[in-house]
N, C-alpha and C positions, 0 to 999 in steps of 0.2 A: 230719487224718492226715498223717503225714510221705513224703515221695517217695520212702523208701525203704522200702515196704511192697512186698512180691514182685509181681511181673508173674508170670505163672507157666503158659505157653503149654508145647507137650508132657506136660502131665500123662498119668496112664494112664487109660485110659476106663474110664466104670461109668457101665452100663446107667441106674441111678437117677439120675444128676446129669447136671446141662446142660453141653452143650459150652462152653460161654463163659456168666461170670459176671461181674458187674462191679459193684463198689459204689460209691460214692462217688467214682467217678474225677472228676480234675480238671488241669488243664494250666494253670498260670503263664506267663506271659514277660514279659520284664523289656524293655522298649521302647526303644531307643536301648541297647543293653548286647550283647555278645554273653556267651548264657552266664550270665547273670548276675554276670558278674566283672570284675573293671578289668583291661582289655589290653594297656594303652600308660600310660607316667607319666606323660601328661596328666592320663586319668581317675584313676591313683592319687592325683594332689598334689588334682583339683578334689574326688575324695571326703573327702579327708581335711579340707582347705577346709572343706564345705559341711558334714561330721562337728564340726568345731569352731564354727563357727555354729550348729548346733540344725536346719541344714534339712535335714538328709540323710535323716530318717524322712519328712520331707513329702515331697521329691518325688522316693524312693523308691516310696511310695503311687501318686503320679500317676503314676508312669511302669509300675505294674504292667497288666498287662492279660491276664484269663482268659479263653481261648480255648475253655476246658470248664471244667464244676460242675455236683457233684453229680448224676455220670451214672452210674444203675444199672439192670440189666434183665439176662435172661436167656434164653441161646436154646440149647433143648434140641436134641437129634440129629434131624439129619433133614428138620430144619428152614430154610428162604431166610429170611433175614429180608433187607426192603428198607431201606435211609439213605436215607433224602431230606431236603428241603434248602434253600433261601437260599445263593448265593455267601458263603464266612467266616462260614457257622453254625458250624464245625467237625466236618464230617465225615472229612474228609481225616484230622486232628490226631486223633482215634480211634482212627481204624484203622492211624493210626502208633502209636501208644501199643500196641493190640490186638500188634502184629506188632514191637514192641519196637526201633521205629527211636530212638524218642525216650522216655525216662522220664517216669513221671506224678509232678505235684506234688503229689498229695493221692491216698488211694484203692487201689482195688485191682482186679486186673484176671487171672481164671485162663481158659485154653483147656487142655482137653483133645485129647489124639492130637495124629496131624501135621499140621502147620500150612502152608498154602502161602499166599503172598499175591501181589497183584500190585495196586501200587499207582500206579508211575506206568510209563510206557512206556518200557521196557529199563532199568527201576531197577538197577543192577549191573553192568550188559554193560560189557568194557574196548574201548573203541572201537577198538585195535589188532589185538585178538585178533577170530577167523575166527568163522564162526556157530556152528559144531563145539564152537570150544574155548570160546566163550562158552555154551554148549548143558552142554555136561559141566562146566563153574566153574559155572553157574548150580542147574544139578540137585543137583550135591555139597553149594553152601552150602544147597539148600533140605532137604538130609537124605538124597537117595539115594547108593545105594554105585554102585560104577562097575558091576558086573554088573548091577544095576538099569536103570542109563541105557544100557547095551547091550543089553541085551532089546528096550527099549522106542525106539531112535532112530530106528529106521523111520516107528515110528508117528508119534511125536514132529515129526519131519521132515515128514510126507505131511502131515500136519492143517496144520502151518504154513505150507506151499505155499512153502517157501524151498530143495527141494533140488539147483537148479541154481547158486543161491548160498550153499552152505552154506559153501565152504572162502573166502569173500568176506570181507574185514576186516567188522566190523558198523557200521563209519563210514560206509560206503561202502551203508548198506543207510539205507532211506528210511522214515517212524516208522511207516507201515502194516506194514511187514517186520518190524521189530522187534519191535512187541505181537503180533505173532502168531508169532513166536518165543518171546516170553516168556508169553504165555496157554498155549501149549500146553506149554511145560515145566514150567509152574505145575498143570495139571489135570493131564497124563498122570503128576504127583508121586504119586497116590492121596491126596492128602488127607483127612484129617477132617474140618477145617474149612479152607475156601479162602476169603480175604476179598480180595474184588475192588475196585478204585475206578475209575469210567467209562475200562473199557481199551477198553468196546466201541464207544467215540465211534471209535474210528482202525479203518479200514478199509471196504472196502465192503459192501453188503449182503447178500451171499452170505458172507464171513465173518464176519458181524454174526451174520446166525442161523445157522451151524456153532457159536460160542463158546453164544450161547444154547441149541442141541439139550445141548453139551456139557455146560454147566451145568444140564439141566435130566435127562439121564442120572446126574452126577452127585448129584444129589437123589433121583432113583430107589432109587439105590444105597444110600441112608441117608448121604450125607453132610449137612457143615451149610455152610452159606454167607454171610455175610454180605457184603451188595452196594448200594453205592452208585452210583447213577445221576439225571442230570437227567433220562435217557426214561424219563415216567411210563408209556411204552407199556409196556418191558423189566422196570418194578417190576410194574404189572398181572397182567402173563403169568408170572412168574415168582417173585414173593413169597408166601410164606404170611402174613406180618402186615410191616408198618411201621415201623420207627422215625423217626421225626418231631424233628429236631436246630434248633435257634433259638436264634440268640444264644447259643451254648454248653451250650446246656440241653436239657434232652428236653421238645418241646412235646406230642408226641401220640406214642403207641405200642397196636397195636390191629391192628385187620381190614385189610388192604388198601384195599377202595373206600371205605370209612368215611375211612381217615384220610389219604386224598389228598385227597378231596373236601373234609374239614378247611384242609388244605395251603392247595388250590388257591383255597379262599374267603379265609384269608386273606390273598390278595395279587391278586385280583385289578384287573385295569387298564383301569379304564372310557375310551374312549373318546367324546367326545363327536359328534354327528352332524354332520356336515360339517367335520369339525375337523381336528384332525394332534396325533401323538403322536411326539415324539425316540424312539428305539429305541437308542439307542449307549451308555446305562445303563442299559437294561432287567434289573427284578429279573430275568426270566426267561432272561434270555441265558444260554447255554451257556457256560463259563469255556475250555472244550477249543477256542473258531475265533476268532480274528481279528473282530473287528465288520464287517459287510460290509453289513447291512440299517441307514440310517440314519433313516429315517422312515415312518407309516404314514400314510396319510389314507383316511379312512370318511366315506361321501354316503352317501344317500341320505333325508334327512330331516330337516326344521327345528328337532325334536322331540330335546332336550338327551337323547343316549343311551337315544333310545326308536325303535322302527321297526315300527308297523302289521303286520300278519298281510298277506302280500300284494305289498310293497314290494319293490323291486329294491334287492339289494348294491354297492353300489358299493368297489374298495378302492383303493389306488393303493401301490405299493410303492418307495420310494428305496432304490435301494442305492449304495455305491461300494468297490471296494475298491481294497487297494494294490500291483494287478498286474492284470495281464491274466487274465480268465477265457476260459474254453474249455467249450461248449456248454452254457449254463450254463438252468436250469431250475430255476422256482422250484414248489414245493407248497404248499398251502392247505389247511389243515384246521380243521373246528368240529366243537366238541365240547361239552357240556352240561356242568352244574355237576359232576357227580361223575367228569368225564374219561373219560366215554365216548366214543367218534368219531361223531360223525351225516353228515358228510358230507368225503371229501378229494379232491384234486383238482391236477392238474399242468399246467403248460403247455403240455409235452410230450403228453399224454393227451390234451388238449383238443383237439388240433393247432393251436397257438397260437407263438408267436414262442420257438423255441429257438436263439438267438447264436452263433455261433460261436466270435465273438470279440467281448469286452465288456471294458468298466472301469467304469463309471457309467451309471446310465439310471434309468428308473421302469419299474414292470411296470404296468401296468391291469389288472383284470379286472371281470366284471359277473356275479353270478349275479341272471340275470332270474327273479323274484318265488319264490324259492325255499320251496317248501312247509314251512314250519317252523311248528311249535306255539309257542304264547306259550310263554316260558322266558328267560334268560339265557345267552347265549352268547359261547362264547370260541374265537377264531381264532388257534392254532398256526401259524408261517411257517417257512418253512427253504428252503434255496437248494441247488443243488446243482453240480456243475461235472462233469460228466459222470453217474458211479454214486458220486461223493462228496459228504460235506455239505461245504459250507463256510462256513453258518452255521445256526443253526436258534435259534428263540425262544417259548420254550412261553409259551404265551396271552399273546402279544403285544398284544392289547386286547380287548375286552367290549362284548358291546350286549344290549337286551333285547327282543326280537319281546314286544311289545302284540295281546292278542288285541283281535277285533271281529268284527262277523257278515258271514264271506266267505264263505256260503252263501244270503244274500237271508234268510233263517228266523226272523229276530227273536233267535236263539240267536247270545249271544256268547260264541266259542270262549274257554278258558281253558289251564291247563296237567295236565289232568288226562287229556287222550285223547294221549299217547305225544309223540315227534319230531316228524309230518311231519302235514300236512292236504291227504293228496291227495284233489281233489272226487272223489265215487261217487254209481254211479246206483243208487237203489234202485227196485224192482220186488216187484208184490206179484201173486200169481195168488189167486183166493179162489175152494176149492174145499169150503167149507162147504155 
């Protein structure tokens, strides 16, 4: 199909058809080219060159590169649908296409009703202009009339928790102010559909879930949402089905725990026992922090990525970053094969060593002989610097609890009695 098949977002709603349709979409780009067209009379004389040698259709070829193909599916009203993902699956490239930042090279792509999106953090904001005047340019281009956005700026304002600096250039505002500027001008739009891309990685956890109550009211309401996120926790609690994006393609689209659990197999990062794992191109890394977590190491066992029912955890944590942190506290979490949490845990909570002030160290920790059922398990890390992330790495590596009989019984435990094998006394009264 040619790139110039309609995009076609604002259509008028009807009940019988999905808010968002999309056939054959596909994204081109052209590798070393901006544009796809000669810029400068270098590239005109070397095209024209390589045009009269015969090589300009070859490495034309090689220099293409699709970012999407042959992506179709449909999300009726009413409806979350989750993106997830691999770093340059092209999720991002989507929901630009969806929200018509960038034209498709093939394909077709329609949204019914109003459209609001919120792609990256203060996409639009004029760094000169006040939070006001970027508040009221921002609402207009997304479709509201000025009696609109005066109704609603009160509102608008409180949820964003900026109105002591609202008349403040928005230069001068720091990227957790700004996405919660631009999130709440984005929901309080009344959208149809709202396509969201990880805005909720910026800020702390109190306005983490305010955006999620919001999103999750606005789904109440009958809206439709389309929302890409690396927290499998935020897709979980808030997706009706999946869409699953690889290598530009759609690998899995379905149920929620179905098709994370998908996801999450296939990539997972075995860790060997006693060993160490680099972390600083971890698939799993979040794109949204800085690399701060450099290395993991797992002990406790001789036994190539096996650990006995029974065994102590051992983990050790490298980090460095390129500043100084301030109270900085790491969390640990494991979770079983389909991304449920079985057990999480802080250093803070623990009452364990929270820094004041750090640049580089290891953290230790030991869970002594943790009651875990035979299974495969995967340990979640993320670091914190007071109530913010500043890095986090979904299942950062993999081991596999080995049943055996840790009850004396001749019965060796397997994966089929739940999580956890905490011993129990049984007791029999016989009143036969």
């Amino acid at each position: 199909m040619s790139s110039e098949l309609p995009m076609n977002p604002g259509l008028p709603m009807n009940p019988g058809l999905p808010m968002i349709r999309v056939e054959g979409l596909g994204k081109k780009y052209k590798l070393g080219s901006r544009g796809g067209t000669y810029n400068t009379l270098r590239e005109r004389i070397g095209g024209a060159v390589k045009s009269r040698l015969g090589r300009g259709a070859e490495s034309e070829e090689k220099s293409e590169f699709w970012a999407l193909r042959d992506i179709s599916f449909e999300v009726p009203r009413g409806e979350i649908l989750g993106m997830i993902g691999r770093n340059g699956a092209g999720k991002t490239t989507l929901l630009k296409l969806l929200s018509r930042i960038t034209a498709p090279s093939e394909g077709r792509a329609e949204i019914r009703g109003r459209v609001g999106s919120l792609l990256e953090v203060g996409t639009g904001f004029h760094p000169e202009l006040s939070g006001r005047e970027n508040l009221y340019l921002s609402s207009a281009i997304l479709g509201m009339r000025k009696s609109e956005i005066d109704q609603r700026l009160d509102e608008i304002v409180e949820f964003a928790e900026i109105r002591r600096f609202l008349d403040t250039p928005i230069k001068r505002y720091s990227s957790g102010m700004r996405v919660r500027l631009a999130f709440s001008v984005a929901a309080h739009l009344d959208p149809d559909v709202l396509l969201v891309d990880e805005v909720l990685a910026v800020g702390d956890f109190a306005f983490q879930n305010k955006c999620l109550g919001k999103m999750g009211s606005l789904h109440d309401s009958g809206r439709t949402i389309l929302l890409v996120s690396h927290d499998l926790s935020v897709i979980r609690r808030l997706a009706t089905r999946v869409l699953w994006i690889d290598g530009g393609k759609i690998a899995g689209l379905g149920e929620t725990v179905e098709t994370i659990a998908a996801y999450l197999e296939s990539g997972s990062n075995e860790l060997q026992m006693g060993g160490r794992l680099s972390l600083t191109e971890h698939a799993g890394r979040s794109p949204r922090f800085k690399p701060v977590f450099q290395e993991i190491r797992l002990g406790g066992s001789d036994d190539p990525g096996l650990l006995p029912m029974g065994s102590d955890l051992e983990f050790e944590l490298h980090f460095e970053a390129d500043r100084e942190l301030h109270d900085v506290n790491p969390i640990i979490t494991l979770e079983d094969r389909e991304g449920i949490d079985v057990y999480s845990m802080s250093s803070k909570m623990a009452g364990g060593p929270v820094p004041e002030k750090i640049r580089s160290g290891v953290f230790r920790f030991k869970l002594e002989a943790p009651p875990l059922n035979p299974g495969v398990y995967y340990l979640t890390i993320r670091l914190l610097e007071g109530r913010r992330h500043v890095d986090m790495i979904e299942r950062a590596c993999s081991f596999e609890m080995v049943g055996r009989d840790v009850y004396g019984t001749g019965e060796v435990m397997d994966g089929q009695w739940g999580f956890l094998a905490w011993p129990s006394i049984w007791q029999l009264e016989d009143r036969s």
